[in-house]
VOVEXLO-383457 format. One line per 3 residues: number of its first residue (from 1); their letters; for each residue x, y, z of N, C-alpha, C. Coordinates in steps of 0.05 Angstrom, whole numbers, plus 32768, in hexadecimal, padded with zeros to 4 digits. Each point is the difference from the previous one (the first is absolute). Layout:
N
NUM = a = X/Y/Z/X/Y/Z/X/Y/Z; ... $
//
This chain:
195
1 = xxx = 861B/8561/8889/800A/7FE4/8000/800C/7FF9/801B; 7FFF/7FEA/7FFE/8010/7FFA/801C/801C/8011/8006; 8005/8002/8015/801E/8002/800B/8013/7FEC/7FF2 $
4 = xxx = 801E/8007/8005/800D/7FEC/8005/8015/8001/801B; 7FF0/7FFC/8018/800E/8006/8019/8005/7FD6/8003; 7FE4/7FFF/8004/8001/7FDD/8001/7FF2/7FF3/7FEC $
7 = xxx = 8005/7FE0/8002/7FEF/7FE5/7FF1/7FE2/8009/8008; 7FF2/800A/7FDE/7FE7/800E/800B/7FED/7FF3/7FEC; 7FE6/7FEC/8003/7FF3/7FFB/7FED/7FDF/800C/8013 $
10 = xxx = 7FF4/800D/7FE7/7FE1/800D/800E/7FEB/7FFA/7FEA; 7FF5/7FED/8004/7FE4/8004/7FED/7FF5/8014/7FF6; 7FFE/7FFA/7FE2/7FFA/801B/7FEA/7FDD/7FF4/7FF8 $
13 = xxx = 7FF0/8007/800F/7FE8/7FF6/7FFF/7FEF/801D/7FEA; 8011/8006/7FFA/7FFB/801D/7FED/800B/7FF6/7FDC; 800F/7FEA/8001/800D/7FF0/7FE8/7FE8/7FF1/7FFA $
16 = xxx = 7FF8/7FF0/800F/7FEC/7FED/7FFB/7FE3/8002/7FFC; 7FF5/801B/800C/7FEF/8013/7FF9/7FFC/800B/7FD8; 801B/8007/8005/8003/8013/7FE7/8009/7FE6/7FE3 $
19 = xxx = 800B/7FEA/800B/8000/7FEF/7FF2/7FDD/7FF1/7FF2; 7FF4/7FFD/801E/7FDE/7FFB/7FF5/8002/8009/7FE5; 7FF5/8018/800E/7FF4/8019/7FE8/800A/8003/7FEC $
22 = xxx = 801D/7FF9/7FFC/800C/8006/7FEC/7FFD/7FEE/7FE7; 8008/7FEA/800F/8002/7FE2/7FEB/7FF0/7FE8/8008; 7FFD/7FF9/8022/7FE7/7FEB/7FFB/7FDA/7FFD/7FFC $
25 = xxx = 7FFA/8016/8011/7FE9/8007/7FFE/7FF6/7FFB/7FDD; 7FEB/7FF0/7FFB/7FF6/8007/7FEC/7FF7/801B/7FF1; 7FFF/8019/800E/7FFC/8018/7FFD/8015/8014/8002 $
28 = xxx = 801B/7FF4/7FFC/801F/8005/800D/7FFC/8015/7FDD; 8014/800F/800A/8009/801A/7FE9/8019/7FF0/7FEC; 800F/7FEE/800B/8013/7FEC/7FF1/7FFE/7FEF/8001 $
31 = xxx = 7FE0/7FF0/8008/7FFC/7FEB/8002/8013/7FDD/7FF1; 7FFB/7FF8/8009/8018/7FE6/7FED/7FEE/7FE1/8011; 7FF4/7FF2/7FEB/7FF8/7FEF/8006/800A/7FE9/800B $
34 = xxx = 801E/8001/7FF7/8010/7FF1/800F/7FFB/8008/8021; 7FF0/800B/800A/8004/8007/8020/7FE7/7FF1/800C; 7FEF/7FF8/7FF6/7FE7/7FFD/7FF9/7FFC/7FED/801A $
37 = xxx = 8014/7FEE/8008/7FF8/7FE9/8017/800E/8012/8019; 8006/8015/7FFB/8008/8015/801B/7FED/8011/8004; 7FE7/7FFE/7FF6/7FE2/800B/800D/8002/7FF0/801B $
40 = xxx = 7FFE/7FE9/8011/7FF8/7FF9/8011/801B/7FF5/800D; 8017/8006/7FF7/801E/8004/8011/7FFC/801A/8018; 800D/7FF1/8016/8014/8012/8013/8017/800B/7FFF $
43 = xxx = 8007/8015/7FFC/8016/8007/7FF9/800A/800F/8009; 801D/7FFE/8012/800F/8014/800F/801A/8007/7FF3; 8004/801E/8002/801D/800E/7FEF/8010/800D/801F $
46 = xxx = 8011/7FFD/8000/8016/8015/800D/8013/8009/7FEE; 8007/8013/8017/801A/8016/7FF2/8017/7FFB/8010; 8019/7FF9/7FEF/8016/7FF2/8015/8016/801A/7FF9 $
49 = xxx = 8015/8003/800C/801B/800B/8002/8019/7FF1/7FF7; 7FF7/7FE1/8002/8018/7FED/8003/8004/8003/7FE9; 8019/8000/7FEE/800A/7FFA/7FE4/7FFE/7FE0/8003 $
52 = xxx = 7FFF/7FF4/7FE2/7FF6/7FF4/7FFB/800A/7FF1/7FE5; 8010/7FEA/7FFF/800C/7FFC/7FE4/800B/7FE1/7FF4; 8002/7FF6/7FE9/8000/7FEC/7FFE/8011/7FF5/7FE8 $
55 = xxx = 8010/7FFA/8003/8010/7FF9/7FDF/8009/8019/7FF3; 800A/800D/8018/8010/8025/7FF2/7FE6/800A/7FF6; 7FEA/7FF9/800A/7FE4/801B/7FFC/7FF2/8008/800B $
58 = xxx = 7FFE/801D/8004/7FEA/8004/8013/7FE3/7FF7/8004; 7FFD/7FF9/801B/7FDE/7FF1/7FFD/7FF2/8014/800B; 7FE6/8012/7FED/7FF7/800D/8014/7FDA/7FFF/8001 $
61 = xxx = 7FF9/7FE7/7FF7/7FEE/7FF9/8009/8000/7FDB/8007; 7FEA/7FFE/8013/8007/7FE3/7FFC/7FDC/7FFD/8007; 7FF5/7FE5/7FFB/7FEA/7FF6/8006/8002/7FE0/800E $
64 = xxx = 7FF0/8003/8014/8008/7FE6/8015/7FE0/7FF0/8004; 7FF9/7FEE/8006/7FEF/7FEF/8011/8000/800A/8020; 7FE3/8001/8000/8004/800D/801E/800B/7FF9/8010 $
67 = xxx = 8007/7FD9/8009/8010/7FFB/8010/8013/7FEF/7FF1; 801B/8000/800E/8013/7FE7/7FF3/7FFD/7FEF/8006; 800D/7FF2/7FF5/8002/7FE0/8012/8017/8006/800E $
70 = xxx = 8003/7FEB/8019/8008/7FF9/8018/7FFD/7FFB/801F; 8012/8005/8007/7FF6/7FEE/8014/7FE3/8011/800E; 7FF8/7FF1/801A/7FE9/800C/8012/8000/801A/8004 $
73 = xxx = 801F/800A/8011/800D/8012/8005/7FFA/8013/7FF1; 800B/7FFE/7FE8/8009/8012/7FEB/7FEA/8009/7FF3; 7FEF/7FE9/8000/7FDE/8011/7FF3/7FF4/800B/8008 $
76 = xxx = 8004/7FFB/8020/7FED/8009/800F/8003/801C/800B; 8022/8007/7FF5/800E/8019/800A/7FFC/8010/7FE8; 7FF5/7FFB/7FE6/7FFD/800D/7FEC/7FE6/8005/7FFB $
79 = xxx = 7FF5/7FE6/8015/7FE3/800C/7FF7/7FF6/800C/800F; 800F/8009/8021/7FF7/800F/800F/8006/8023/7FF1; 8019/7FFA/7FF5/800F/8023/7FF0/7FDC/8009/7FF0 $
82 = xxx = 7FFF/7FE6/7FEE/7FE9/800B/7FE6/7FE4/800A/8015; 8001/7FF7/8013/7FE4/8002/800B/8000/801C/8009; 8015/8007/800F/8008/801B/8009/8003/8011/7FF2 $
85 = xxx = 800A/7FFE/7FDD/7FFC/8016/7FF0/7FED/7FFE/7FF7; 7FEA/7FE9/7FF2/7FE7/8001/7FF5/7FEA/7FF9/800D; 7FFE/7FF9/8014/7FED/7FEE/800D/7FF6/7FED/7FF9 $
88 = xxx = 800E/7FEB/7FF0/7FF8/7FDD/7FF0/8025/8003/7FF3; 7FFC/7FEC/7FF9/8011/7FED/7FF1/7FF8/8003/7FEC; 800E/8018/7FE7/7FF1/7FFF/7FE7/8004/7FEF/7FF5 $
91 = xxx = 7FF8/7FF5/7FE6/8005/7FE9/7FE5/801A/8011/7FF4; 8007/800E/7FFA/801D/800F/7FF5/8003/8013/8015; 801F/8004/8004/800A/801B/8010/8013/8007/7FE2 $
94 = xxx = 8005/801B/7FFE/8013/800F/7FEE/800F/800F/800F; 8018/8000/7FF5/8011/8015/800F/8010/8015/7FED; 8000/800B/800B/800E/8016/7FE2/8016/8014/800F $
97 = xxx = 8016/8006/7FEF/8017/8016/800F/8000/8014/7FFB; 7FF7/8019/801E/7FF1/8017/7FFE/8017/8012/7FF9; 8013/7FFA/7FFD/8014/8015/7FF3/7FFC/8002/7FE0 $
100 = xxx = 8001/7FE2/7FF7/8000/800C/7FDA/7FE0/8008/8006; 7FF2/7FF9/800C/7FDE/8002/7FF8/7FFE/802A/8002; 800B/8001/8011/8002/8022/800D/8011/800D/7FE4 $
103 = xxx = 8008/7FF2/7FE9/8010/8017/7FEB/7FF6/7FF7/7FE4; 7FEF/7FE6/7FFE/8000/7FF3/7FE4/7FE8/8011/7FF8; 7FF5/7FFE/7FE6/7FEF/800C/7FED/7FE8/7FEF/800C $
106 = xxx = 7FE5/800A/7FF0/7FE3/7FF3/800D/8005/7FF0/7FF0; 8005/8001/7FE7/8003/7FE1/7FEE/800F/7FF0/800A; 8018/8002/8008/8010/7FEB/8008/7FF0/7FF4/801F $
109 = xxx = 7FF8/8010/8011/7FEE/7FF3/8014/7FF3/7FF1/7FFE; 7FE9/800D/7FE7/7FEF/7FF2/8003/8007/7FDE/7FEB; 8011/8001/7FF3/800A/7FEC/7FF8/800B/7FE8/8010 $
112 = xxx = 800B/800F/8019/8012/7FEF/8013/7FEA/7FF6/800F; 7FE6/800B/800B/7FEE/7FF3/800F/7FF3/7FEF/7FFB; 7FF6/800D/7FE0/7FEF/7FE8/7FE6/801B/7FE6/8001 $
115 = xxx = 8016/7FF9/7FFD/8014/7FEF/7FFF/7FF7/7FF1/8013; 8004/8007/801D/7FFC/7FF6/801D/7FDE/7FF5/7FFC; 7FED/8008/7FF6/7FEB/7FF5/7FFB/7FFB/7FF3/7FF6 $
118 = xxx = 8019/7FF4/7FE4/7FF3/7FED/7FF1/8018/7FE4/800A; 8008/800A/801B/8017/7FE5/800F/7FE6/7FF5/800C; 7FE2/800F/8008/7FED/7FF4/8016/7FF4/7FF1/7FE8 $
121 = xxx = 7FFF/7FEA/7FFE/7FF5/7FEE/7FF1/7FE4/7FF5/8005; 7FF6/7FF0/7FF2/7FEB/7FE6/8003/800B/7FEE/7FFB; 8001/7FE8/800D/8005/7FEA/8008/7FF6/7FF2/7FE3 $
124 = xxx = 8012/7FE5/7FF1/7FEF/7FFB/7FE7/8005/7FE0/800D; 7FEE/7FF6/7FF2/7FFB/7FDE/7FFD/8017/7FEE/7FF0; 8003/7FEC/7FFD/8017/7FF1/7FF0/8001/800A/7FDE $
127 = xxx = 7FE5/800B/7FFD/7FEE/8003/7FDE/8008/8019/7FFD; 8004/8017/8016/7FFA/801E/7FF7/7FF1/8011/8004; 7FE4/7FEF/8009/7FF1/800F/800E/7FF8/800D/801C $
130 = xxx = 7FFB/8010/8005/8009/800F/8015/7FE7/7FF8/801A; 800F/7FFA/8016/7FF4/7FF1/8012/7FFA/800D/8019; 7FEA/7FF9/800F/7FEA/800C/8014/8000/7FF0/8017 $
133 = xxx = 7FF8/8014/8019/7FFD/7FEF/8014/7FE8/7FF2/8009; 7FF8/7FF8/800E/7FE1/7FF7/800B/7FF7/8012/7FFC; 7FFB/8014/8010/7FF7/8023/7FFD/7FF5/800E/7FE8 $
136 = xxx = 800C/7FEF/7FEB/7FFB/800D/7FE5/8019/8020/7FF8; 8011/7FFD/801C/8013/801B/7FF9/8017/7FEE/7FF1; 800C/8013/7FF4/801D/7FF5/7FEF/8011/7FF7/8011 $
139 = xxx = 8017/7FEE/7FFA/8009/7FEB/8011/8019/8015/7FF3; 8019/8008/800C/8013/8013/7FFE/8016/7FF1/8006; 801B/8012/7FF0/8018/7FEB/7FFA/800C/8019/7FFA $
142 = xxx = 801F/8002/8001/8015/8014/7FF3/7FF3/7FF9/7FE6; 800C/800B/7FEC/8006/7FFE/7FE4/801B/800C/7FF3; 800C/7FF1/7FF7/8021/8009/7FF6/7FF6/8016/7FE1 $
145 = xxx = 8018/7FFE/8006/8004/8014/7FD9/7FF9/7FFA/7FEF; 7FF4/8008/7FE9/7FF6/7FF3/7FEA/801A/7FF7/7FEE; 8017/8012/8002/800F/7FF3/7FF1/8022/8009/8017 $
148 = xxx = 8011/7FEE/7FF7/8017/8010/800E/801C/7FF9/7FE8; 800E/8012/7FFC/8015/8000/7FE7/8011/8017/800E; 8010/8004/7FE2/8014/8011/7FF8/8001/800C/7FF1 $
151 = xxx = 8003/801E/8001/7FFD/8014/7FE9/801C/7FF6/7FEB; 8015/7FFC/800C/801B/7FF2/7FF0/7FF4/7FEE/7FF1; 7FF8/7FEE/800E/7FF7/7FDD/7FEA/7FEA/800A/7FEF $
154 = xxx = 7FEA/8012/8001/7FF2/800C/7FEB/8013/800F/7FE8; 8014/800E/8008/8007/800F/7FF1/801B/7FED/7FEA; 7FFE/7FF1/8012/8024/7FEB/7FF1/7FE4/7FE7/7FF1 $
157 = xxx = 7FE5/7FFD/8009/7FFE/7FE1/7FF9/7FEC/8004/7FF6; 7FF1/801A/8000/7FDE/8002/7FFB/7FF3/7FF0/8017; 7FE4/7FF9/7FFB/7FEE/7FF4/8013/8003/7FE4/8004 $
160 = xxx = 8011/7FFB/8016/8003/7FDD/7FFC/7FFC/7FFF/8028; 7FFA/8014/8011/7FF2/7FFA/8015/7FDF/8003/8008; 7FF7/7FF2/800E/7FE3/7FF8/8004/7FF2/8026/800C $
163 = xxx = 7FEB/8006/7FE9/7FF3/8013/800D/800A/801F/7FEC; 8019/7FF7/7FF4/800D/8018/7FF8/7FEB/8009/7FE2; 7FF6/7FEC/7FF0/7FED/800E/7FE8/7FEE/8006/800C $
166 = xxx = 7FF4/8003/8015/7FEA/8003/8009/8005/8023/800C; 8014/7FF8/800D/800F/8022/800D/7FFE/801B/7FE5; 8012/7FF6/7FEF/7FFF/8005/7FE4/7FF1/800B/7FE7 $
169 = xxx = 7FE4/7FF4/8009/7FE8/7FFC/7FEE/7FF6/8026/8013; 7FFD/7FFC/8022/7FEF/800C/800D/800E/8018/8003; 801C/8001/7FFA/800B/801A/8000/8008/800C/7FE5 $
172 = xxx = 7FF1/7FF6/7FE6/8002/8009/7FE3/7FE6/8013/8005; 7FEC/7FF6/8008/7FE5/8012/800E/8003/801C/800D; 7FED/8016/7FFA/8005/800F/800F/7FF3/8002/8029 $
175 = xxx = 800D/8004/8011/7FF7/7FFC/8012/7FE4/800D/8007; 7FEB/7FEE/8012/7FEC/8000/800C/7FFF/8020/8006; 800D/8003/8019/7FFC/801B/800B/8019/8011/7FFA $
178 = xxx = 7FFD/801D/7FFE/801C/800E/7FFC/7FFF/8014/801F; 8017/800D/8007/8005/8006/8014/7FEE/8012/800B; 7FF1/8012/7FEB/7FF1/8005/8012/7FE3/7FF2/8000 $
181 = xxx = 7FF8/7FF4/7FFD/7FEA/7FF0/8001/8009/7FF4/8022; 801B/7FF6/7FF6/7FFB/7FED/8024/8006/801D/801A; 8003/8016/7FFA/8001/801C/800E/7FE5/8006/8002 $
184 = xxx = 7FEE/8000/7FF7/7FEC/8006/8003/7FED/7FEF/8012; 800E/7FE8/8008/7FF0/7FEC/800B/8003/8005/8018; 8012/8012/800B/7FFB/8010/8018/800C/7FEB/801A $
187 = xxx = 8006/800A/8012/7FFF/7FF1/8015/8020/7FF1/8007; 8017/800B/7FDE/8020/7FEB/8008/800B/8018/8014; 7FFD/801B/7FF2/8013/8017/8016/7FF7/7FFB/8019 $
190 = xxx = 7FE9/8000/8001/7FEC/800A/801C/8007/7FDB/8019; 8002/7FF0/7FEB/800B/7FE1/800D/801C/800B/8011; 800E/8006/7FEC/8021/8003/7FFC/7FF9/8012/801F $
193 = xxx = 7FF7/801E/8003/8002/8011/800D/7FFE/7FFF/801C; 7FE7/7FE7/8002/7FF3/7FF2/8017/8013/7FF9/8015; 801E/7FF0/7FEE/8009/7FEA/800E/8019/8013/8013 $
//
């Protein structure tokens, strides 16, 4: 993993690799069709040092738009950074903090990357339907949370926030993959090891 001598962020082009194969590729070993408009995405990951936190919690992945908005300056100084670690300006950059990534489980990894993948969105229309460019490639957008609550207000009120029967329903289910299923999919230690 990185040092922590200095402010160190290095493209994990070994994340995004192992992410393909894992979950977008149609022929992915954990495939998830939700990834499905990230067949013809660009997509850049680094591995940062900086801690990282928000409302008393640790943040240790995040998913961005390849450039921000602002001024001339400021894009042009970010889009010179992205060009130098990827060579383009991807459609999503991810960033992830190579300290928890260097101790967490492959499930929890690969959970935290799948998370950061389902922030890279498709762009939807006023109706819902999901919208394209001239090109015929998917037209890309963040995408927020499906739901955001409180384990307190579930537990004092039952389900009276948006998203929470739905949470509910999908975790009465037994899960998709078990730990070692997503261990076998090869490629989180050998990611992790890389960086």
């Amino acid at each position: 993993m990185i040092e922590d001598v200095a402010i160190r962020f290095e493209p994990a082009d070994e994340i995004i690799s192992w992410a393909r194969a894992s979950f977008i590729e149609e022929d992915a070993d954990l495939m998830n069709e939700d990834h499905a408009h990230l067949r013809s995405a660009t997509i850049g990951a680094l591995w940062t040092n900086v801690p990282n936190g928000r409302h008393g919690r640790r943040i240790i992945g995040q998913a961005e738009m390849g450039l921000p908005p602002g001024s001339k300056w400021s894009r042009a100084r970010v889009e010179f950074q992205l060009q130098q670690w990827f060579g383009c300006v991807p459609d999503f950059v991810l960033t992830f903090d190579a300290e928890y990534c260097s101790v967490c489980s492959d499930v929890a990894f690969a959970a935290l990357v799948e998370h950061e993948l389902l922030h890279c969105g498709q762009a939807r229309d006023p109706y819902g339907a999901p919208r394209f460019r001239k090109d015929g490639r998917p037209s890309f957008a963040l995408r927020a949370h499906d739901f955001e609550g409180f384990v307190s207000i579930a537990a004092r009120y039952g389900i009276v926030e948006s998203g929470v029967q739905e949470l509910v329903e999908a975790l009465k289910k037994k899960p998709l993959f078990t730990a070692e299923e997503v261990g076998f999919c090869c490629g989180t230690c050998e990611a992790r090891k890389a960086a």
